[in-house]
Each structure stands twice: as structure tokens, then as C-alpha cells.
N, CA, C and O atoms as a MOPAC input file, in Angstrom:
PM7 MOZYME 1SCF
protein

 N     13.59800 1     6.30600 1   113.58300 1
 C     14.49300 1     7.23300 1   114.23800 1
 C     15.94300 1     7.03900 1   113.80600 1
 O     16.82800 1     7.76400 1   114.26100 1
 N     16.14500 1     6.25000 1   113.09600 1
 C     17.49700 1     5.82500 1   112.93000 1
 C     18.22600 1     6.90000 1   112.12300 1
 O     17.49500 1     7.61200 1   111.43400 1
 N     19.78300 1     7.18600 1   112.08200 1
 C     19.96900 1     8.34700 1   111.57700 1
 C     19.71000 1     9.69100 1   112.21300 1
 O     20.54300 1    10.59700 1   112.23300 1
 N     18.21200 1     9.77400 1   112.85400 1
 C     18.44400 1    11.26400 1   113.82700 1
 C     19.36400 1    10.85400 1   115.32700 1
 O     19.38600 1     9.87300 1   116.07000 1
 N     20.07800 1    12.18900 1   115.28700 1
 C     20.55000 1    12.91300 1   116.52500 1
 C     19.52900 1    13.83400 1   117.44000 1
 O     19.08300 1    14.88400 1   116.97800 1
 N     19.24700 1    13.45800 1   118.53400 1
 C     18.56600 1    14.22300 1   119.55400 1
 C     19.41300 1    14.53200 1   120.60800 1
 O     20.09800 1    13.59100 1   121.00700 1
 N     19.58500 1    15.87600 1   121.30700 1
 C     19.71600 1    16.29800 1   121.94900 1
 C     18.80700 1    16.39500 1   123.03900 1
 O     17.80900 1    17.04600 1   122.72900 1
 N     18.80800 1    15.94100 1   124.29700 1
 C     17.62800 1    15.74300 1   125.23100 1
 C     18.34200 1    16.34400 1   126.58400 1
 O     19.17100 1    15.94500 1   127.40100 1
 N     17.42000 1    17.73200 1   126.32500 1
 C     17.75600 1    18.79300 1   128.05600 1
 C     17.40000 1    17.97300 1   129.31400 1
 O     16.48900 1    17.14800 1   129.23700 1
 N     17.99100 1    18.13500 1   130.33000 1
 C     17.43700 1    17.69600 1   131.13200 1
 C     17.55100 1    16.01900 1   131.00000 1
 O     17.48600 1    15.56000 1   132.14000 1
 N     17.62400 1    15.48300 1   130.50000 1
 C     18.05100 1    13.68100 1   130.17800 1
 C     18.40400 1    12.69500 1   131.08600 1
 O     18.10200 1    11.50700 1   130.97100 1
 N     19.12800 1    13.25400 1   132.10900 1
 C     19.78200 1    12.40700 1   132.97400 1
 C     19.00300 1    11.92500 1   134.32900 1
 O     19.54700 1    11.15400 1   135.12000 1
 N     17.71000 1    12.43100 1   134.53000 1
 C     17.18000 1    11.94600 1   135.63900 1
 C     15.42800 1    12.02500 1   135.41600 1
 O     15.19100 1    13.02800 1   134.74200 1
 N     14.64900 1    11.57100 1   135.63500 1
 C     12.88700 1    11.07700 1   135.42100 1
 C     12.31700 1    10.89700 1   134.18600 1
 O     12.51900 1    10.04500 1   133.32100 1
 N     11.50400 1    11.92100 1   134.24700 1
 C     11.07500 1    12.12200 1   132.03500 1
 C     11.94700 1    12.24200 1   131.09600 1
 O     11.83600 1    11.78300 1   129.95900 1
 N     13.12800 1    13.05200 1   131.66400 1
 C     13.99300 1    13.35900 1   130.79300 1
 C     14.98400 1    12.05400 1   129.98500 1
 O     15.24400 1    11.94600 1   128.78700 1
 N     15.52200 1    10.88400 1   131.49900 1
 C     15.91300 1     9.97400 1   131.64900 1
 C     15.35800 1     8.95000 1   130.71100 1
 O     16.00800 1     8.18400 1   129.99800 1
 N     14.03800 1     9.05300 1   130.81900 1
 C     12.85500 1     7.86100 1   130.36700 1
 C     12.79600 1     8.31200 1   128.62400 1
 O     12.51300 1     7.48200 1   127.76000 1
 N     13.03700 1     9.40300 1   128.39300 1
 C     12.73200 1    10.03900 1   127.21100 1
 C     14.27100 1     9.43700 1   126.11900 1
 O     14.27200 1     8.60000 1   125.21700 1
 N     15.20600 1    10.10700 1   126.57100 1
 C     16.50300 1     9.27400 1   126.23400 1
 C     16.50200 1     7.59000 1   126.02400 1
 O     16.80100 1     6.92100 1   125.03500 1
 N     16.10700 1     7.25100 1   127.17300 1
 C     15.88400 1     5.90700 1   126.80300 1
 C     15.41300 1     5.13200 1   125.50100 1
 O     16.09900 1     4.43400 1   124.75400 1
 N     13.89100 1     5.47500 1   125.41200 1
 C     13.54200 1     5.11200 1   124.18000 1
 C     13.20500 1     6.02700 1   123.04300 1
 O     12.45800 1     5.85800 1   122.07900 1
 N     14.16500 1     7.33300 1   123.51200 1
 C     14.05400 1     7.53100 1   121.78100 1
 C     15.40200 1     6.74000 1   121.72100 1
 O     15.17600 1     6.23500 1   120.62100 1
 N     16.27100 1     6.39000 1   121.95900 1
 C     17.96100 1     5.54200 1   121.78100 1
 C     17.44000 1     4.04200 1   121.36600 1
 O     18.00600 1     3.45100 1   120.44600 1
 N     16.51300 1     3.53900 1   121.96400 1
 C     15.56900 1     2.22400 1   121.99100 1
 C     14.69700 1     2.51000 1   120.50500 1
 O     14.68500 1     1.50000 1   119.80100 1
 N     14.22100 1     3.28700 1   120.11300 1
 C     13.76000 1     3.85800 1   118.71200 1
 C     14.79000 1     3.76700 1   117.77300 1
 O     14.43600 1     3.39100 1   116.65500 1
 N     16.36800 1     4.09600 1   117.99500 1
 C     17.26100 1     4.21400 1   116.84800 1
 C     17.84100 1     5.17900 1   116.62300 1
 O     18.87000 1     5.07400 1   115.95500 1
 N     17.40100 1     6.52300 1   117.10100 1
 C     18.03700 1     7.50600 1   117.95700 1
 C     19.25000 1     7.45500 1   118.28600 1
 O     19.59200 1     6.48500 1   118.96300 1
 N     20.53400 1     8.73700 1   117.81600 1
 C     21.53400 1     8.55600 1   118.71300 1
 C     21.37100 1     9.90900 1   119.81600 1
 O     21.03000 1    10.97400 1   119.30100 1
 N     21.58800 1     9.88100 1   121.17400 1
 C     21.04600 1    10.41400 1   122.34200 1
 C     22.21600 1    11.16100 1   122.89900 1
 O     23.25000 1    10.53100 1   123.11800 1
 N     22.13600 1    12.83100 1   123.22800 1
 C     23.01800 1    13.15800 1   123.28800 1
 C     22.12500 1    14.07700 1   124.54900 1
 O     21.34600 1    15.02900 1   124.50100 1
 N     22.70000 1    13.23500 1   125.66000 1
 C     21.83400 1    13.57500 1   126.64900 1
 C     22.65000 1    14.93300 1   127.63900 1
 O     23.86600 1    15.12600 1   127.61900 1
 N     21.93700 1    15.52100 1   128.22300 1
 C     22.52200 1    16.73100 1   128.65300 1
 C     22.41300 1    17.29700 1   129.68700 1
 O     22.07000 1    18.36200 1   129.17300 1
 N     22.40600 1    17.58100 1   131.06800 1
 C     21.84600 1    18.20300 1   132.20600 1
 C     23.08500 1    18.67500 1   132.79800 1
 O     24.25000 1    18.38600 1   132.52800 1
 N     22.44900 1    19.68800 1   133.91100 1
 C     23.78200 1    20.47800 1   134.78600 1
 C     24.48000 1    19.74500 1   135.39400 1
 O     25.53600 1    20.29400 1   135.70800 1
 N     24.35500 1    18.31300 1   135.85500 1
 C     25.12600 1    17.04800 1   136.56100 1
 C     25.41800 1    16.18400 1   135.00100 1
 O     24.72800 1    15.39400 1   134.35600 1
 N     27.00700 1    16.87200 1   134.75600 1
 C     27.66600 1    15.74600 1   133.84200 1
 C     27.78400 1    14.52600 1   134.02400 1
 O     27.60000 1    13.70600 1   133.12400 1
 N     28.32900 1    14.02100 1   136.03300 1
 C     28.33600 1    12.62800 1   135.95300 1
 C     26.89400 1    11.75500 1   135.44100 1
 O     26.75800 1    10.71000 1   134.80500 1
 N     25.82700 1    12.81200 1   136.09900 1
 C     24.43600 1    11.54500 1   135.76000 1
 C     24.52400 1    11.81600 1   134.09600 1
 O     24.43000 1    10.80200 1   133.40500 1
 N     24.67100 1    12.90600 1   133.50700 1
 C     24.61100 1    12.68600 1   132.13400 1
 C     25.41600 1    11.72000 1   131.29400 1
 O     25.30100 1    11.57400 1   130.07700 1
 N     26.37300 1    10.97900 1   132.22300 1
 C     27.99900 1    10.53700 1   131.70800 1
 C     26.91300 1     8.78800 1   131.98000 1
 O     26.58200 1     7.96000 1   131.13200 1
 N     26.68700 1     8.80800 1   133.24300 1
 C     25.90500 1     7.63000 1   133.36200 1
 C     24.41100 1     7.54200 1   132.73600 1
 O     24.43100 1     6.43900 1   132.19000 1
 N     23.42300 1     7.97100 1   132.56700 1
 C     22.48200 1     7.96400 1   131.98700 1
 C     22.86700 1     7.27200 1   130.36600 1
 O     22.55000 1     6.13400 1   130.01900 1
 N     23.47800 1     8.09100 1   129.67500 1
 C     24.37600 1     7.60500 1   128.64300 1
 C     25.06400 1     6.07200 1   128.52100 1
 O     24.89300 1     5.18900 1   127.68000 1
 N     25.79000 1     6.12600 1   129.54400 1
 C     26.26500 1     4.78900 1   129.45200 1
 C     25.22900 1     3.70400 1   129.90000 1
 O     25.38600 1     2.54800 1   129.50600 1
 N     24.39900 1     3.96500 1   130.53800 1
 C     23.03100 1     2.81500 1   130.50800 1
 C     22.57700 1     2.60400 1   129.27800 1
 O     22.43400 1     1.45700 1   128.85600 1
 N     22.32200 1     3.57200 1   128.62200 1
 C     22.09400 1     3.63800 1   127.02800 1
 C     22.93300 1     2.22100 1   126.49700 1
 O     22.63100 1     1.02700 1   126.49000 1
 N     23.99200 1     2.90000 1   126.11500 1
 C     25.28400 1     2.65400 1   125.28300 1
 C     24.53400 1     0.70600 1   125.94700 1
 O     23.96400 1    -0.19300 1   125.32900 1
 N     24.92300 1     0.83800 1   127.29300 1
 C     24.91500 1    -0.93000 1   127.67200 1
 C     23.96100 1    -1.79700 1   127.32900 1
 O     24.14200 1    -3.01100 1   127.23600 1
 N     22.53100 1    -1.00700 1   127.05400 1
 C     21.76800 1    -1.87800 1   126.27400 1
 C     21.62700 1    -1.84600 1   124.53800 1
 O     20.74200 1    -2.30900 1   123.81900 1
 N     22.74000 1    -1.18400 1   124.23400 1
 C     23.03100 1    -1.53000 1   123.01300 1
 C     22.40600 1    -0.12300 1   122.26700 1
 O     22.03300 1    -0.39200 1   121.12500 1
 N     22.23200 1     1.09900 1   122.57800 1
 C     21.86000 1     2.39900 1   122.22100 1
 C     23.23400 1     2.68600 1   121.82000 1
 O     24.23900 1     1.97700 1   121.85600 1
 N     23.03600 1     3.98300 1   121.39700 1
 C     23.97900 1     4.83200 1   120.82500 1
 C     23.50500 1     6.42500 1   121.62800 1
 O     22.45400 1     7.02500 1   121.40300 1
 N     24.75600 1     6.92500 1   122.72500 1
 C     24.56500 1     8.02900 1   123.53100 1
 C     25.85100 1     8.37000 1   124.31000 1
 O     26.67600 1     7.57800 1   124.76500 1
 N     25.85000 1     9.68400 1   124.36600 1
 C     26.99900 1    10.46300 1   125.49300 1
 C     26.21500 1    11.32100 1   125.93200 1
 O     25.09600 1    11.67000 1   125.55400 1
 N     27.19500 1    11.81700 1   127.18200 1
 C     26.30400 1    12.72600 1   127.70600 1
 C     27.35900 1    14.41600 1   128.20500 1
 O     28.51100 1    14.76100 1   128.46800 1
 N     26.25800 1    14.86400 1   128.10100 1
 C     27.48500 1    16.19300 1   128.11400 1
 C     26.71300 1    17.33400 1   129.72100 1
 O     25.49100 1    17.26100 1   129.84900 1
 N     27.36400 1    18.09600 1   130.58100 1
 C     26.96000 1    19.21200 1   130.90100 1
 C     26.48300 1    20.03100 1   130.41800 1
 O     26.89100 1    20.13100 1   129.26100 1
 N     25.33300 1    21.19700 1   130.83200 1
 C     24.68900 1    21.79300 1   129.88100 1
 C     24.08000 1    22.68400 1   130.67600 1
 O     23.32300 1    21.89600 1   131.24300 1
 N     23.75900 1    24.04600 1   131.29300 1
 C     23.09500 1    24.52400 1   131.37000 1
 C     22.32800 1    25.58400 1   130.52000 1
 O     22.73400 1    26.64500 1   130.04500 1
 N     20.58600 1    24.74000 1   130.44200 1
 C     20.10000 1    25.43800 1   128.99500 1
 C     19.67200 1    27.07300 1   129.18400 1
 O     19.36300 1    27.72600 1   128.18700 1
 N     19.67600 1    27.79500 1   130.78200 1
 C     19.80900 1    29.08100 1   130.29800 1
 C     21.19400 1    29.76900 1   130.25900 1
 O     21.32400 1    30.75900 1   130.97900 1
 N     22.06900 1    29.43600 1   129.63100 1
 C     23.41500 1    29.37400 1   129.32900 1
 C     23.65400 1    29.17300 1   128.05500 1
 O     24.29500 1    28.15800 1   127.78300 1
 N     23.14200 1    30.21700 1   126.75000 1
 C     23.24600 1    30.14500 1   125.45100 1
 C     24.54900 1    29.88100 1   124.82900 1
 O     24.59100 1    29.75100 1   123.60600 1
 N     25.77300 1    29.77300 1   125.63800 1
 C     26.85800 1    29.54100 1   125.33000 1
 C     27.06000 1    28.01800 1   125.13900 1
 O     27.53800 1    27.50500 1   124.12700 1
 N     26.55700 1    27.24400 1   126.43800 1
 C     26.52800 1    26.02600 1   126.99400 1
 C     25.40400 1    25.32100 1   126.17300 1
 O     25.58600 1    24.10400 1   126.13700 1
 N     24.33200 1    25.72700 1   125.52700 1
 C     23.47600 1    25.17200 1   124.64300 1
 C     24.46700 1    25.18800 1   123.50900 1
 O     24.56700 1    24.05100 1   123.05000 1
 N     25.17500 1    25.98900 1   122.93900 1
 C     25.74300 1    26.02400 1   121.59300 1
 C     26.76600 1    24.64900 1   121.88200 1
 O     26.67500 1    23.71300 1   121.08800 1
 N     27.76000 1    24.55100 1   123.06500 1
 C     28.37300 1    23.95600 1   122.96700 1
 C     27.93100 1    22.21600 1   122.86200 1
 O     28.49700 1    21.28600 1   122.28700 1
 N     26.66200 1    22.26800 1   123.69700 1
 C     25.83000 1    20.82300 1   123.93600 1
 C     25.83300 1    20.42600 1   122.00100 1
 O     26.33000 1    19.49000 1   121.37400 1
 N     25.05900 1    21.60000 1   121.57700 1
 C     24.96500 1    21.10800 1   120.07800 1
 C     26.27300 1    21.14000 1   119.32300 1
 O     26.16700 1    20.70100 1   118.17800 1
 N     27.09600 1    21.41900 1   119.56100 1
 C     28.37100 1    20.99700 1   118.84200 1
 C     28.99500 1    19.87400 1   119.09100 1
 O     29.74100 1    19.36000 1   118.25700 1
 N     28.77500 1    19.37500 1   120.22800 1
 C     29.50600 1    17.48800 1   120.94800 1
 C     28.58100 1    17.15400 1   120.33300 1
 O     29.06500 1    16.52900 1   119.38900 1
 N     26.82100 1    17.15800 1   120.17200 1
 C     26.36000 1    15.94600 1   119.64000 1
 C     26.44400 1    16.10800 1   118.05500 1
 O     25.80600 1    15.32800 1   117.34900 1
 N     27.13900 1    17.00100 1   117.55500 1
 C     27.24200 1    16.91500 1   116.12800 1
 C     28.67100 1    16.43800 1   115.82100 1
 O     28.92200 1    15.79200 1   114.80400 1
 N     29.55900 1    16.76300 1   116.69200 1
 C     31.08100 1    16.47000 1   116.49100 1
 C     30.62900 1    14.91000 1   117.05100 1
 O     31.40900 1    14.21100 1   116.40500 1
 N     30.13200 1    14.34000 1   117.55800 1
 C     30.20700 1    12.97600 1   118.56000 1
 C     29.07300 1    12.17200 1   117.45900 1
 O     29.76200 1    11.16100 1   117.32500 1
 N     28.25600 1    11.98600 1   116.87600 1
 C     27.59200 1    11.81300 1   115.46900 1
 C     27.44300 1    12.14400 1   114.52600 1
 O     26.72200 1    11.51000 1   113.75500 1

């Protein structure tokens, strides 16, 4: 995984949460995303503290504006 960027909807809380985790734990950098920026801000920084590579951004994905922008932080941010 090393070298890919993932973008992960939804990221900041259960599957989504768990999913971020170890793809970031894989080598993954994790550019986690949900309608609650703070859990996305923290989800991320749990990352980051075990030594991952992740931010996290607001995002609502039926919000084609807000998807474009999600994929522009994790490309401007990796």
C-alpha cells in the first residue's frame, strides 16, 4: 500500500474507522472524511499517533461539490 492515497467516506466512526486504520497500518496515506470534521480531525490523528500517515477532512458524499473538494485536500495534503 505504500505510496497509495485513499480517501475513506465515512472513516471517522465503526467500519469506516476500522477501515482507515489498517489500510494507514498497510502503508496507506488516509484521507479520512465524514460529515463530523472533528471525529474526522480525530480519527486521523489516532492514525498519525500510531505512526500512520492521515488527515481528516468534512465531506458530505451526496454533495458533489464537497466530494471534489475531499479529493483535492487528499491530493494537495499527499
Amino acid at each position: 500500500m505504500d505510496e497509495r492515497v485513499i480517501l475513506v467516506a465515512g472513516g471517522a466512526g465503526g467500519i469506516g474507522a476500522e477501515t482507515s486504520a489498517r489500510l494507514a497500518a498497510a502503508g496507506a496515506s488516509i484521507m479520512v472524511s465524514d460529515l463530523d470534521a472533528a471525529r474526522a480531525e480525530a480519527t486521523a490523528d489516532g492514525i498519525v499517533a500510531r505512526g500512520g500517515r492521515a488527515a481528516g477532512v468534512a465531506c458530505d458524499i451526496t454533495n458533489p461539490g464537497q466530494c471534489d473538494a475531499a479529493a483535492q485536500a487528499a491530493v494537495d495534503r499527499f
